[in-house]
C-alpha positions in Angstrom: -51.8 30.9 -57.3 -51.3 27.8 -59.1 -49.0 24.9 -58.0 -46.6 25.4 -60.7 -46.0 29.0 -60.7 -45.4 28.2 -56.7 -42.9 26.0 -57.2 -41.4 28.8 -59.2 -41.9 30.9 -56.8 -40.1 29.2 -53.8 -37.0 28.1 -55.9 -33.7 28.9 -54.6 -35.5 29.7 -51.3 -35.0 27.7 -47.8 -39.6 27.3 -47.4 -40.5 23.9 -47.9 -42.6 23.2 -51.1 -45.1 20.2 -49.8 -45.9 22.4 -46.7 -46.2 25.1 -48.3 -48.9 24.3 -50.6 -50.3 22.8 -47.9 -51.1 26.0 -46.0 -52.3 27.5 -49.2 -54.5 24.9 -50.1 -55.9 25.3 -46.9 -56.7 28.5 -47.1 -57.8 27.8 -50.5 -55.2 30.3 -52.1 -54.2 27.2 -54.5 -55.0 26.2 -57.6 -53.9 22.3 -58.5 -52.4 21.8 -62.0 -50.4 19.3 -61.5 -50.1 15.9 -63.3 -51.4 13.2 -60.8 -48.6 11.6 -59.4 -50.6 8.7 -57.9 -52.3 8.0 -60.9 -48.8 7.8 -63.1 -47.2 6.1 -60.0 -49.8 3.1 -60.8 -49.6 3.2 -64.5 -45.9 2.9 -64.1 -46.5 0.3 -61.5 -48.8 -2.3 -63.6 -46.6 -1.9 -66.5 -43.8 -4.0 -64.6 -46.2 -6.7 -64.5 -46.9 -9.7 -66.3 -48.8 -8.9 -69.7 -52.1 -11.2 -68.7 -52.0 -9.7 -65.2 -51.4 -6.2 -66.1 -54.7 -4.7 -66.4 -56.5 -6.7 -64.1 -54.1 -4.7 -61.2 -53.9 -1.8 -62.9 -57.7 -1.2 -62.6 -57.2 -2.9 -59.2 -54.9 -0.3 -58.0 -57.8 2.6 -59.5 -60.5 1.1 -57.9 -58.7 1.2 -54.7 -57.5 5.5 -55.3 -61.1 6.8 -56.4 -63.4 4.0 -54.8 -67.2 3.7 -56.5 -70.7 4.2 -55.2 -70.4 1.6 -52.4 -66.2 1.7 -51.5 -64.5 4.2 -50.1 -61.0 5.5 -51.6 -58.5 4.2 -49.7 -55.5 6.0 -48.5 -51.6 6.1 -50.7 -50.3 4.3 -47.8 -52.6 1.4 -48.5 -52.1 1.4 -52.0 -48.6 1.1 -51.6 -48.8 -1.3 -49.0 -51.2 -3.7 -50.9 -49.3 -3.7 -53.7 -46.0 -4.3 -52.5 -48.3 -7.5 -50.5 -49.3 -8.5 -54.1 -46.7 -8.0 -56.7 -44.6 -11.1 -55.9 -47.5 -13.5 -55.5 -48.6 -12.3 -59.3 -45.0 -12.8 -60.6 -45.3 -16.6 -59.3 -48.8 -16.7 -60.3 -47.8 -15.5 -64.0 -45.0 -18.7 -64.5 -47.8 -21.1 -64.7 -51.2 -18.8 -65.3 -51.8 -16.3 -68.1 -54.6 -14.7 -66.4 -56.4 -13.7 -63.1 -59.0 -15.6 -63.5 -57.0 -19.0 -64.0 -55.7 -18.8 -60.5 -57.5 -21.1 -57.9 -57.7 -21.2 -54.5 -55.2 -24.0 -54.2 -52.9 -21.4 -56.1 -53.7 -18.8 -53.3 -52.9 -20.9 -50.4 -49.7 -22.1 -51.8 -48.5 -18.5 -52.1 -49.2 -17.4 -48.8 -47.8 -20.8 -47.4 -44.3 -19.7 -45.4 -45.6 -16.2 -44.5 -46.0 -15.4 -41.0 -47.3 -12.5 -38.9 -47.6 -9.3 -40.5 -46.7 -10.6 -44.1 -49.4 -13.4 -44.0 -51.9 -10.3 -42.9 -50.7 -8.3 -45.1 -51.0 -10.8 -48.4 -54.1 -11.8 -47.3 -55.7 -8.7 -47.3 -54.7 -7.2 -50.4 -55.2 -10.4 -52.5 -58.9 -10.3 -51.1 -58.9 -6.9 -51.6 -57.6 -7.9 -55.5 -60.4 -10.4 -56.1 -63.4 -8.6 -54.5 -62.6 -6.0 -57.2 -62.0 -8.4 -60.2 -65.5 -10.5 -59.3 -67.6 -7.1 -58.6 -66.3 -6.4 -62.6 -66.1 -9.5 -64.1 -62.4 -9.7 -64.4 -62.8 -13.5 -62.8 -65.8 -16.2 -62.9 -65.5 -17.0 -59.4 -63.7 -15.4 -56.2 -60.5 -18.4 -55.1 -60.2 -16.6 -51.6 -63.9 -16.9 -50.7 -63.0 -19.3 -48.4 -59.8 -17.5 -47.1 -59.8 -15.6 -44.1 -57.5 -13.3 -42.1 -56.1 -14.9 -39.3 -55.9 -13.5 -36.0 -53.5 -13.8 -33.3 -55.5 -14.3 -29.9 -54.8 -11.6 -27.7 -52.2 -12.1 -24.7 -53.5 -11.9 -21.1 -54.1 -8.2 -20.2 -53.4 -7.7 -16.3 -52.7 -4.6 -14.0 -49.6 -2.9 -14.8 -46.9 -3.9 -12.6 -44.8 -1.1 -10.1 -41.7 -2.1 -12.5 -44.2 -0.9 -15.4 -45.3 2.3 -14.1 -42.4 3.7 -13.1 -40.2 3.1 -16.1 -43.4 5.2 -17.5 -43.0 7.8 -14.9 -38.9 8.2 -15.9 -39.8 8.0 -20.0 -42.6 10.2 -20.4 -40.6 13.3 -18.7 -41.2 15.4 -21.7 -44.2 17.3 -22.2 -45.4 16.0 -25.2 -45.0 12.1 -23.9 -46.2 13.1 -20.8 -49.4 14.3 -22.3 -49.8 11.3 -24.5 -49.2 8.8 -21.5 -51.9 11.3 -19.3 -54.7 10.9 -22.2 -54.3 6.6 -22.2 -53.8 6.5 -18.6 -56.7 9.0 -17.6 -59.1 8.7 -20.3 -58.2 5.7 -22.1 -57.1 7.3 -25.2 -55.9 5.6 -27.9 -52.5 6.7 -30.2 -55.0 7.8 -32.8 -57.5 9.5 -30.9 -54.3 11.7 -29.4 -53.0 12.6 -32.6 -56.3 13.8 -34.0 -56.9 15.9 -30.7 -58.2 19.8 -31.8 -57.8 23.0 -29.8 -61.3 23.0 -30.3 -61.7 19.7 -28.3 -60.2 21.4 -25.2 -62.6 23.4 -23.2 -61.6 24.7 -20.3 -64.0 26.7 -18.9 -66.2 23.7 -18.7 -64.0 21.0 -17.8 -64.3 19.0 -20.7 -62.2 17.0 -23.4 -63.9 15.5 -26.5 -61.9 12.3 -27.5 -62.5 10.2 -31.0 -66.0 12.3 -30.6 -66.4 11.0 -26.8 -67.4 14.1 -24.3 -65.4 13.8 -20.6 -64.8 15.0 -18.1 -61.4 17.1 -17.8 -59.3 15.2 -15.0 -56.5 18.0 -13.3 -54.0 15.8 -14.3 -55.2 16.2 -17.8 -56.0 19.8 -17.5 -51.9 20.4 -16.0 -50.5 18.0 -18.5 -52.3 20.0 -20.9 -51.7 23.3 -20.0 -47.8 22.7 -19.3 -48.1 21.3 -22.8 -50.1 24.3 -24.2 -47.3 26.7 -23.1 -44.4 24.6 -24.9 -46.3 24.4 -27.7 -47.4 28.4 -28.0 -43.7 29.2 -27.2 -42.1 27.4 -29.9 -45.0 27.9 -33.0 -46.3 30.9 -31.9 -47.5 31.7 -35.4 -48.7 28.2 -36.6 -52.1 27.7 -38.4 -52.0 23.7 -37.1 -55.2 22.8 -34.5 -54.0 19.7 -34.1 -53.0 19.9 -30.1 -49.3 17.9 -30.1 -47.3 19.2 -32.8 -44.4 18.3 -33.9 -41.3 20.4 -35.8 -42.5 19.6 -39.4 -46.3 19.1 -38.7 -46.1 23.1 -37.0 -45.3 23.6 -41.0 -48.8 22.3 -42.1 -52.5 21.6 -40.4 -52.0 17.7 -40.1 -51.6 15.7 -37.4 -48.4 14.7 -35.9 -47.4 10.9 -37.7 -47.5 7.7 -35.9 -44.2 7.3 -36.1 -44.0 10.5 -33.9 -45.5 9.3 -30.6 -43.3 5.7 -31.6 -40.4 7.8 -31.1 -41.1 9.3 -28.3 -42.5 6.1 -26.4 -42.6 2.8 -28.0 -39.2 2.9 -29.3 -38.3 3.6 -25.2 -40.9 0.3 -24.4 -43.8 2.4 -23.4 -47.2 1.0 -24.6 -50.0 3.6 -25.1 -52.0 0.8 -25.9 -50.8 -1.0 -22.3 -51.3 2.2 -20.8 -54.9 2.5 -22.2 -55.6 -1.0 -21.2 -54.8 -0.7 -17.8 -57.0 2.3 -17.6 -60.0 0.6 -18.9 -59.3 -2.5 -16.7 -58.2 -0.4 -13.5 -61.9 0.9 -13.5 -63.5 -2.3 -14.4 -62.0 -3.5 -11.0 -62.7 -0.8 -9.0 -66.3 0.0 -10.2 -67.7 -4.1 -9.6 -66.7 -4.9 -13.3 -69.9 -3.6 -14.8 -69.8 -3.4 -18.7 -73.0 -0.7 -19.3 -70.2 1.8 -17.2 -67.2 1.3 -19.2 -69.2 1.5 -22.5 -70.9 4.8 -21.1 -67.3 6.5 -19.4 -64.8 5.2 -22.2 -67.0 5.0 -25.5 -66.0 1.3 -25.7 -68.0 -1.2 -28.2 -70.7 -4.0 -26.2 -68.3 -6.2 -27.2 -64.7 -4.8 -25.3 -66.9 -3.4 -22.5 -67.9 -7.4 -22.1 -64.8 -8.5 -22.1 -63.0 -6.2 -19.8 -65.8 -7.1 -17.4 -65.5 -11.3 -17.7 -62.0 -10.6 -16.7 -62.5 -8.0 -13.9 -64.8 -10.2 -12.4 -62.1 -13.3 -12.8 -59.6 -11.2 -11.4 -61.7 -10.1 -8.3 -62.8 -13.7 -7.8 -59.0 -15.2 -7.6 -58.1 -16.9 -4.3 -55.7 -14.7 -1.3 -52.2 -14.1 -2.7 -53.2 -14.4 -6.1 -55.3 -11.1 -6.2 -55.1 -8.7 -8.8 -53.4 -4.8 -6.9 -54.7 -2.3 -9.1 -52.3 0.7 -9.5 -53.0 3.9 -9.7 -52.2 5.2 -12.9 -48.4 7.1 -13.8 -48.7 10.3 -11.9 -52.6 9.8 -11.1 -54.1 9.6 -7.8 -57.8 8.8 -7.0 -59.5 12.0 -7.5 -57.6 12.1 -11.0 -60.2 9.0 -11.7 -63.4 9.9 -13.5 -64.9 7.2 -11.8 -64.0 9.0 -8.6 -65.8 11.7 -9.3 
């Protein structure tokens, strides 16, 4: 069936057309023939732009959708996002430059001047994103944010979680689908994206085992009961949906994605519950309890050299702290030491 005569098809009806043709294309029962929207969203895009700059970001904005032989396409959300980063700084550029390749670098820094935090990030990276593509093709005779880097905030102090901490995780993550969330950080160290890209196919009970972001472990019970109690919700409510992904969510049941970001932000973060806090105290909690030794993080969480190294410099500061001042390791929410996989 093609995409058109679906939309046909499904009009006047109450099924939803993107998930839908989501399913079918999954089940490759769909044949595309539509116009593509992305490629007449940029067209329309760099046409609002300033004539000696239009081009230059419309190929831009190409080079970013279908990539080349050594860049990978990058997502719509980036697209979008970098362009939004880059379409004011062009408009300023285009009062007192006709072209790309007349801006200098003094022009850069003076348009990022002001920006802080996320925005600074932001324009940075798309405008390097910009000129790496206009000097790979010759749009520009030399790259003005060679010299430019990203900035990076230094990372705040990461310490045990405090009893205040875990227990306002305890009374938030009541829910099953939190609860599982908050049990894959706190037990395995899991980060928000390695949940949401979790498969039935990573579960395996039989054996005891959970494969996270590609890392084999070993299934802890709390895992195995958060999962199960999960398992049942989930079966009971989609009984018939053809999603793998293990959390779900009300419209990704409707197609074989995962659930969004913003889902597990809206069940925790948005209630001040930190998967990433939760994960750190994880990683940390076993650093002090296993003589702060890198190689074993590395091996148990699939951490890089580098964050293995670092967890263990400040283990080992922690453990070395005079009487009063020591570190208390908690146990984790709802965990108790044979939930550890370094207990076992």
């Amino acid at each position: 069936m093609s995409h058109s005569h679906l939309r046909e098809q499904l009009a006047g009806t109450h099924l939803p057309m993107r998930r839908t043709a989501e399913i079918l294309a999954a089940l490759d029962l769909l044949v595309e023939d539509r116009q593509d929207t992305i490629r007449l969203w940029a067209d329309r895009r760099a046409d609002e732009l300033p004539d000696g700059f239009r081009a230059d970001v419309h190929g831009w904005l190409l080079w970013l959708l279908d990539g080349d032989a050594r860049t990978q396409p990058r997502a719509l959300g980036t697209l979008h996002s970098y362009f939004s980063s880059v379409r004011p700084i062009v408009e300023r550029w285009a009062t007192s430059r006709s072209h790309l390749r007349e801006v200098t670098r003094e022009d850069v820094i003076s348009s990022v001047d002001g920006l802080r935090g996320s925005q600074y990030t932001g324009a940075v990276t798309a405008l390097r994103s910009l000129f790496r593509y206009a000097k790979k093709y010759g749009r520009v005779f030399a790259n003005p944010m060679r010299s430019i880097r990203v900035g990076r905030r230094p990372p705040g102090p990461v310490l045990p979680m405090s009893d205040a901490e875990i227990s306002h995780v305890q009374q938030t993550a009541q829910a099953a689908a939190p609860r599982l969330a908050v049990t894959l950080a706190a037990v395995h160290a899991a980060g928000g994206e390695a949940i949401r890209s979790l498969l039935l196919e990573d579960l395996d009970f039989s054996q005891g085992r959970i494969t996270l972001d590609g890392s084999v472990q070993s299934m802890a019970d709390l895992t195995r009961t958060a999962l199960r109690t999960w398992l049942d919700e989930r079966r009971s409510r989609w009984p018939h949906t053809l999603n793998r992904h293990v959390l779900l969510s009300r419209v990704s049941a409707n197609g074989t994605g995962p659930v969004s970001p913003y889902f597990l932000k809206r069940q925790l973060t948005l209630h001040g519950v930190s998967l990433d806090r939760v994960r750190a105290d994880r990683v940390l909690g076993e650093a002090l309890a296993t003589g702060a030794d890198p190689i074993h993080l590395t091996t148990l969480f699939d951490l890089s050299e580098t964050t293995a190294v670092k967890y263990a410099i400040l283990a080992r500061q922690l453990l070395v702290e005079p009487p009063g001042q020591e570190p208390n390791p908690k146990p984790q929410p709802g965990t108790t030491a044979g939930n550890s996989p370094s207990s076992r």
